[in-house]
C-alpha positions in Angstrom: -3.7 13.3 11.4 -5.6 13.6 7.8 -7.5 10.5 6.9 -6.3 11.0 3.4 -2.9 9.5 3.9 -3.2 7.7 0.6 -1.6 -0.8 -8.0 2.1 -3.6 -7.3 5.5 -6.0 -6.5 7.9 -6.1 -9.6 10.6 -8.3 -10.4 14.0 -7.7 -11.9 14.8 -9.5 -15.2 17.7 -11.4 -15.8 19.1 -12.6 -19.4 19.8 -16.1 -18.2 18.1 -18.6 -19.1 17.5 -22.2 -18.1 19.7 -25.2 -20.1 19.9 -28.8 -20.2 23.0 -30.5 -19.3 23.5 -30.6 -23.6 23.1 -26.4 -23.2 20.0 -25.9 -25.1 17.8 -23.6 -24.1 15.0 -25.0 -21.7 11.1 -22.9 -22.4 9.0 -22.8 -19.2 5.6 -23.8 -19.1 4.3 -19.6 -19.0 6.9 -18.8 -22.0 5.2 -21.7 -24.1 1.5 -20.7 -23.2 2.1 -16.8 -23.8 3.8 -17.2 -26.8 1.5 -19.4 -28.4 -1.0 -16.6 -27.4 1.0 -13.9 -29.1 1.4 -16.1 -31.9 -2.7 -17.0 -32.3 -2.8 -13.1 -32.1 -0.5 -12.4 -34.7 -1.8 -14.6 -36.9 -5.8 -13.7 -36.2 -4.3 -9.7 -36.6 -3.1 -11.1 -40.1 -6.3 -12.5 -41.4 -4.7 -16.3 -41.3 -7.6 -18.6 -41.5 -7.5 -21.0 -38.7 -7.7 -24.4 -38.5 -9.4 -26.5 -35.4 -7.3 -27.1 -32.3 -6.5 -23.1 -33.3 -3.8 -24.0 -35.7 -3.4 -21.7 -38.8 -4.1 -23.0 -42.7 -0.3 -21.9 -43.1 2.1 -21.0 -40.3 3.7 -17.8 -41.0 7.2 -16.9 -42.1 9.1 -16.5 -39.1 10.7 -12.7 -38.3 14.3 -12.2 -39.3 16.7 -12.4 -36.5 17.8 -8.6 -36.2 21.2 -8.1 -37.2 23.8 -7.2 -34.3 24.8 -3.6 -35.0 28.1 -2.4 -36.2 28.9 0.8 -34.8 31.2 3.0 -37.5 34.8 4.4 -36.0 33.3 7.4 -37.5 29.6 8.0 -38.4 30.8 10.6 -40.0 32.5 8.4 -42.6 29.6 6.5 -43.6 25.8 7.0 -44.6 23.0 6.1 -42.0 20.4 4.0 -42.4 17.5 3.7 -44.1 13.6 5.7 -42.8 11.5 2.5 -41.3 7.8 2.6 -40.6 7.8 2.6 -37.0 11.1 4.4 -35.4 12.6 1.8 -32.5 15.0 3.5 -29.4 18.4 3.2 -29.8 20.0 -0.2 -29.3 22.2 1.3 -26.2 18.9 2.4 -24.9 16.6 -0.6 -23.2 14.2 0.8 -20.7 11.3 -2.4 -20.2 8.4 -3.0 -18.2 8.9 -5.6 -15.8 7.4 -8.5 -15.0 6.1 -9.8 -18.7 3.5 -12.7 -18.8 1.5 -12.0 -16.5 -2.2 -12.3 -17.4 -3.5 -11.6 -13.7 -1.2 -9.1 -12.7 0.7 -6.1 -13.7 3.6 -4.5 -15.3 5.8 -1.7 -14.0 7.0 1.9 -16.0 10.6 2.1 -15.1 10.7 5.3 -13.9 14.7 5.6 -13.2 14.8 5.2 -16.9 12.7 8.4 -18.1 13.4 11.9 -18.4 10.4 14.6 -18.1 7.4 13.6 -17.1 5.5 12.1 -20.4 5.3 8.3 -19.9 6.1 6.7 -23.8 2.8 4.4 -24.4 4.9 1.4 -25.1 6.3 1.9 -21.2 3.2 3.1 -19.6 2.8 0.6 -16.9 -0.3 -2.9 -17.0 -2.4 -3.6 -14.7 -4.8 -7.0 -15.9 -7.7 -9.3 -14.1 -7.7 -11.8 -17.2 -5.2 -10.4 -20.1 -5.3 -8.0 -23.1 -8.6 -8.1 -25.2 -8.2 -8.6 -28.7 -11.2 -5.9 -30.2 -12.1 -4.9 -33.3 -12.6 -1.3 -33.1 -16.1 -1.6 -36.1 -17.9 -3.8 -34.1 -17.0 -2.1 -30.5 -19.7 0.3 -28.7 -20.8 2.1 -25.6 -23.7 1.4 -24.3 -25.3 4.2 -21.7 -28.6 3.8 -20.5 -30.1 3.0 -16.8 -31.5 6.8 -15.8 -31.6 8.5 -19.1 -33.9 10.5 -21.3 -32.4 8.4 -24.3 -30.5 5.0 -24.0 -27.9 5.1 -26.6 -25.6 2.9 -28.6 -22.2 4.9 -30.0 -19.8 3.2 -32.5 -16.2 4.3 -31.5 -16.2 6.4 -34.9 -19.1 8.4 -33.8 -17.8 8.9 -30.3 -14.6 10.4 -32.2 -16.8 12.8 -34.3 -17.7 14.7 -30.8 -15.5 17.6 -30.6 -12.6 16.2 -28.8 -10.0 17.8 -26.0 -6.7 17.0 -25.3 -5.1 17.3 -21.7 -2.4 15.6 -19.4 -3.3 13.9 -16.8 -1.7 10.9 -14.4 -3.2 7.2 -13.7 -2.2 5.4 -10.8 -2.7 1.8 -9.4 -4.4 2.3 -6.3 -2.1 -0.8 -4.9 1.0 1.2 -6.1 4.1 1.1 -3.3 2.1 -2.4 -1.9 6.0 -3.9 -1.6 7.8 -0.6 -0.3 5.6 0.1 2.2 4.8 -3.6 4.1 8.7 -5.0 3.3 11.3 -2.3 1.8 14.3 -4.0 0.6 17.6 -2.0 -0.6 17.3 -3.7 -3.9 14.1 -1.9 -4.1 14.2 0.3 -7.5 11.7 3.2 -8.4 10.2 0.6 -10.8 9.5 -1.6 -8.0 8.9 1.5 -5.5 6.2 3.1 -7.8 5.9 1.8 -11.1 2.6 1.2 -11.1 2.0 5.1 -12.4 1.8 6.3 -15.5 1.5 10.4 -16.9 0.1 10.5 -20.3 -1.1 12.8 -23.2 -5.1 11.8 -23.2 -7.3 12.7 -26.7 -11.3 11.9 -26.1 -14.5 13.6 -26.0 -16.1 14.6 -22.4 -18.3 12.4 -20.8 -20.4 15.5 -20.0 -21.4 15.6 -23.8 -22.6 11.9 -24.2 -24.2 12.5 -20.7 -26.3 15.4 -22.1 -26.8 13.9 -25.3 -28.4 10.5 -23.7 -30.6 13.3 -21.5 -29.3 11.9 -18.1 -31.3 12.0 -15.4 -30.0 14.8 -12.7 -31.3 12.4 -9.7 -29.1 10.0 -11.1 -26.1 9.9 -8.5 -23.8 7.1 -9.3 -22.9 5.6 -12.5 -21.3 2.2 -13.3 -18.4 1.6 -15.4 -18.1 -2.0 -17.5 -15.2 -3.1 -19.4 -14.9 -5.2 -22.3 -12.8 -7.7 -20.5 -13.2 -11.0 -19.6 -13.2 -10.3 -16.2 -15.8 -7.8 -17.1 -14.8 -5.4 -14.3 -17.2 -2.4 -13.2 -17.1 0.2 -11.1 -19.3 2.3 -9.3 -18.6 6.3 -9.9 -19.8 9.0 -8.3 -21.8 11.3 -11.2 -20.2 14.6 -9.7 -17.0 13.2 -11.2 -19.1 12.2 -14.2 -19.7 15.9 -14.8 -16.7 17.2 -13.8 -13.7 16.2 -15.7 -14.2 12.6 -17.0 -13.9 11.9 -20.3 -13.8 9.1 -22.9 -10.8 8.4 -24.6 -9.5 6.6 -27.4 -5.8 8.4 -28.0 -2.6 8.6 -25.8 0.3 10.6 -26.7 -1.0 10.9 -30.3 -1.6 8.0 -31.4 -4.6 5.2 -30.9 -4.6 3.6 -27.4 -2.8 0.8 -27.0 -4.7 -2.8 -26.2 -2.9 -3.1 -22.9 -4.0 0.9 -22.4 -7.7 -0.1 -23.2 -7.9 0.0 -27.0 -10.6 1.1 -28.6 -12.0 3.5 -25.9 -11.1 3.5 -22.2 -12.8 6.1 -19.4 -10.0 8.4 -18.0 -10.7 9.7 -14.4 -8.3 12.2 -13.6 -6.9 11.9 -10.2 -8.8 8.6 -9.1 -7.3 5.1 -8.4 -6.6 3.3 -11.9 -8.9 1.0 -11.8 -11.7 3.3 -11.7 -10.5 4.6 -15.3 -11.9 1.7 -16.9 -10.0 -0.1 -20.2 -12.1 -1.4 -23.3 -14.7 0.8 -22.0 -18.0 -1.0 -23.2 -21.1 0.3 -21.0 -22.2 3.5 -18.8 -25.4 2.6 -16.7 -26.5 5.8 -14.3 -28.6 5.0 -11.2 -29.2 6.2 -7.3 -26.5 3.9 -5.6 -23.4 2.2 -5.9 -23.6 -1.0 -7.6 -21.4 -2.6 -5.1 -19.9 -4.8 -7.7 -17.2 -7.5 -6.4 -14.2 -4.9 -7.5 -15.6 -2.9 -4.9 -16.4 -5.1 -1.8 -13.8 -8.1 -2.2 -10.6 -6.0 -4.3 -10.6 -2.2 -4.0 -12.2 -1.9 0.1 -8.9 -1.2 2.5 -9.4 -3.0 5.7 -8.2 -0.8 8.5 -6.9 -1.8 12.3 -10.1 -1.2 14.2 -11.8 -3.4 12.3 -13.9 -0.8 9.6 -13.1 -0.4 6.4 -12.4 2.4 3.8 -14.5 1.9 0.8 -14.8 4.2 -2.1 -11.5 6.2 -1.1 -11.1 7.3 -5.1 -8.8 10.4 -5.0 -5.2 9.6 -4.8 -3.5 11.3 -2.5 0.1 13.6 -2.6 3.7 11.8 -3.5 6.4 11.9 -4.3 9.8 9.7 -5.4 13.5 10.6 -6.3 13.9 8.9 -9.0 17.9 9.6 -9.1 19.9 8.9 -7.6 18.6 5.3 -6.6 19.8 2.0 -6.6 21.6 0.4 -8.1 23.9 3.5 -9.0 27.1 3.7 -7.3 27.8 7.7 -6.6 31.6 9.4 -6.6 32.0 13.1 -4.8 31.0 15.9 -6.2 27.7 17.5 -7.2 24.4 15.4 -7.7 21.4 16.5 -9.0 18.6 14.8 -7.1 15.5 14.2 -9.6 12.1 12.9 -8.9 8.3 12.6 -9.9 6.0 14.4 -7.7 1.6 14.2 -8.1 -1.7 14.5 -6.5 -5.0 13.5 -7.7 -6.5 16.6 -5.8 -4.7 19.2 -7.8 -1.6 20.4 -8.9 1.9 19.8 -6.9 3.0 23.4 -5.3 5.9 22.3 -3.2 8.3 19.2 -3.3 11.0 19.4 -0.2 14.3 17.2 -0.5 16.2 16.2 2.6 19.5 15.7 1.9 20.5 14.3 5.6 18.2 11.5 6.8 15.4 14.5 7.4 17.1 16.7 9.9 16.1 19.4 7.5 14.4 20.3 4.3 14.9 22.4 1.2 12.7 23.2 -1.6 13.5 21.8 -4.7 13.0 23.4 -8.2 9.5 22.0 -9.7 10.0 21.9 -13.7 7.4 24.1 -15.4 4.3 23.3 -16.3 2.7 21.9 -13.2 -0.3 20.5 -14.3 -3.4 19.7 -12.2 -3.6 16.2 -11.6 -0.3 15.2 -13.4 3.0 14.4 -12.7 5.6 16.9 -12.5 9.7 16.7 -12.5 11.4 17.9 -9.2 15.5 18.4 -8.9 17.6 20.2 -6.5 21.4 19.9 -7.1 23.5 17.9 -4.2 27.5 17.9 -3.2 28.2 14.5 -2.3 31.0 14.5 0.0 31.5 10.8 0.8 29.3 11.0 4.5 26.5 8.5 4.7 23.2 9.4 4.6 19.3 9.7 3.2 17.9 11.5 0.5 14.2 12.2 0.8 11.7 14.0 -0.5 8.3 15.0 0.4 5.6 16.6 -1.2 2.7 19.1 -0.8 -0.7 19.8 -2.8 -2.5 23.0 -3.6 -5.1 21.8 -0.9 -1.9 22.0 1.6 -1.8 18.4 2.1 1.5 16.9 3.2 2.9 14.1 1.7 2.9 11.9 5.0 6.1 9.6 6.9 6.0 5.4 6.7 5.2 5.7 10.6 1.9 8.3 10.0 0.8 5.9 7.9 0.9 3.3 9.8 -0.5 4.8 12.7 -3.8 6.0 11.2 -3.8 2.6 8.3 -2.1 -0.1 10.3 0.4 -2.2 8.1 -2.0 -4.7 6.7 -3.8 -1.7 4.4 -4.0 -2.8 0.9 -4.2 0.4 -1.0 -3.3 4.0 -1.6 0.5 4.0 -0.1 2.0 6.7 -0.1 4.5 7.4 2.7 8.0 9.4 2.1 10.5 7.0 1.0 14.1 8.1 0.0 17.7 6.7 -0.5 20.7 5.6 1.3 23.9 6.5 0.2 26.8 4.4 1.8 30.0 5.9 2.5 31.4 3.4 -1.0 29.0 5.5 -2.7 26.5 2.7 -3.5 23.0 3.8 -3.0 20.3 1.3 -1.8 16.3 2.0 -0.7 15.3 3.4 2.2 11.7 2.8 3.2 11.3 3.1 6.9 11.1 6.7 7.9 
């Protein structure tokens, strides 16, 4: 079987809440030390001197509690309201990340809730070693030097006066699936499947042009990759990505990068594992070897059964979910259409297949135009129910003619105890009452 059978648990949110026996709201120990975070943010964001012991001169006005809203008989009958500076969703419509408050951890795109294949900024999915830097864009640079002609020092407003390019592209956690692949659970959801994936609009300059501008070095090989974290994490790249499509970006979807997306500049890889596209991008050093940094020895090296190890596996490799239906829907007879996400970080998706009856057989399903290279693209293929139990699966296939592989391929050639890049077909089971629950051991 291919080698290339290619970040991570999430956690359902609940509105209740802890009480004392008096029924007043109880804080936990993590909602008290992130929101006083937020709050020291807030309040450094709005230029509020600050005291010692991190206390502000004078505490800000606290937010108006948002009104409940009254929905009209007829909103026909009334006027609407006002133009706002920042549109919000609808208050019918809640799609979050989950978990929150996690500084060492991650946060998951819930993918049941989005249509299409852009992923909105606000519910692109987090993946942290030590929290959200708080940067200020003026006195951010990056740094590239190590085997150049000309070691240089670019503001993030001279990096933006490059002529920039525009294009689509996914990121992935290379630990995406973790949880579906060593225990699937029928409460699993797509969020908790494969939320750690994300398919955005990316503005930025080439990393070609800064590489010719500092006069690198052509013996140069490898290149490492420093954020502006406090973890500081760095990665080793090969330079033939370097050249290739990498660029430096400091816009998704339109509009400045979000801190949690890597705000004010972040290194987009298309098609590598996410943490190789490096947030709050600081420094570029280009040399003859990997650096062989701690993110690459003790975090992002696969052990496998016979007792080597994968190292440096960056290309993500073909998958696919079915997004809908999924659980926790509850289906009645009559026709479905089955919808999923589809991608592959060699190229672009040219077949997904969706087995309607546990994988007995398989029928191509319609791929949404465009399919992009190394982006995600929308699959459906319409379904009678007819009350019969069974799976729903899908599988799918890359322009190289890689096959998206079973749990049990994967297993074989990875063992169980692999750490990273999972991507084994998964599907749904639809119970005879109509409820649909995960299915993750085919």
């Amino acid at each position: 079987m291919d080698e290339r059978v290619t970040d991570v648990e999430g956690a359902r949110t609940t509105d209740a809440r802890p009480t004392d026996a008096a029924g007043e709201e109880l804080l936990s120990r993590r909602t008290l030390i992130t929101g006083a975070v937020g709050a020291l943010g807030v309040a450094v964001a709005a230029g509020i001197p600050l005291m010692a012991g991190g206390q502000g001169a004078k505490a800000p006005a606290a937010p108006p509690v948002p009104a409940v809203p009254v929905v009209p008989v007829d909103a026909t009958k009334v006027p609407g309201a006002p133009t706002t500076a920042v549109g919000t969703r609808s208050p019918f419509v809640k799609p979050s990340r989950a978990p929150v408050g996690e500084i060492t951890g991650n946060s998951l795109t819930p993918l049941q809730d989005l249509a299409g294949t852009i992923t909105p900024a606000d519910l692109h999915f987090e993946r942290h070693h030590a929290g959200i830097p708080f940067i200020d864009p003026s006195r951010h640079s990056l740094l590239i030097h190590g085997m150049v002609a000309t070691p240089l020092v670019l503001s993030v407003e001279e990096i933006r006066r490059f002529p920039p390019v525009t294009r689509t592209a996914f990121i992935e956690c290379s630990g995406n699936g973790r949880a579906a692949y060593r225990e699937p659970k029928p409460d699993t959801t797509p969020q908790k499947a494969a939320g750690l994936v994300g398919n955005t609009e990316w503005t930025g300059v080439p990393l070609k042009v800064l590489l010719d501008e500092a006069g690198a070095r052509k013996d140069a090989t490898w290149m490492l990759a420093e954020g502006g974290d406090a973890c500081l994490l760095a990665r080793s790249i090969p330079m033939a990505k370097a050249w290739d499509d990498a660029l430096v970006v400091w816009a998704q979807n339109g509009e400045p990068l979000r801190p949690e997306q890597g705000f004010p500049l972040r290194l987009l890889l298309p098609g590598f594992e996410g943490n190789t596209s490096v947030k709050w991008l600081r420094r570029l050093e280009l040399g003859a070897r990997p650096w062989m940094t701690r993110w690459e020895t003790s975090k992002y090296t696969d052990p496998l059964p016979d007792g080597t190890a994968r190292q440096f596996s960056f290309d993500m490799d073909a998958k696919s979910i079915i997004t809908s239906p999924a659980f926790p829907q509850a289906l009645t007879k009559g026709w479905w259409p089955i919808s999923g996400l589809a991608w592959s970080g060699r190229g672009k998706i040219t077949h997904v297949e969706v087995s309607t009856d546990s994988g007995s057989s398989w029928s191509q399903a319609t791929l949404h135009a465009p399919a992009l290279d190394r982006a995600l693209v929308r699959f459906t293929h319409m379904w009678e129910w007819t009350g019969r139990e069974t799976v729903l699966l899908s599988r799918a296939i890359d322009e190289t003619g890689y096959v998206q592989p079973t749990r049990a391929e994967l297993v074989k050639v990875r063992g169980i105890g692999t750490d990273f890049h999972f991507n084994p077909i998964v599907g749904w089971k639809v119970q005879g009452d109509g409820h649909v629950v995960f299915h993750g051991e085919t």
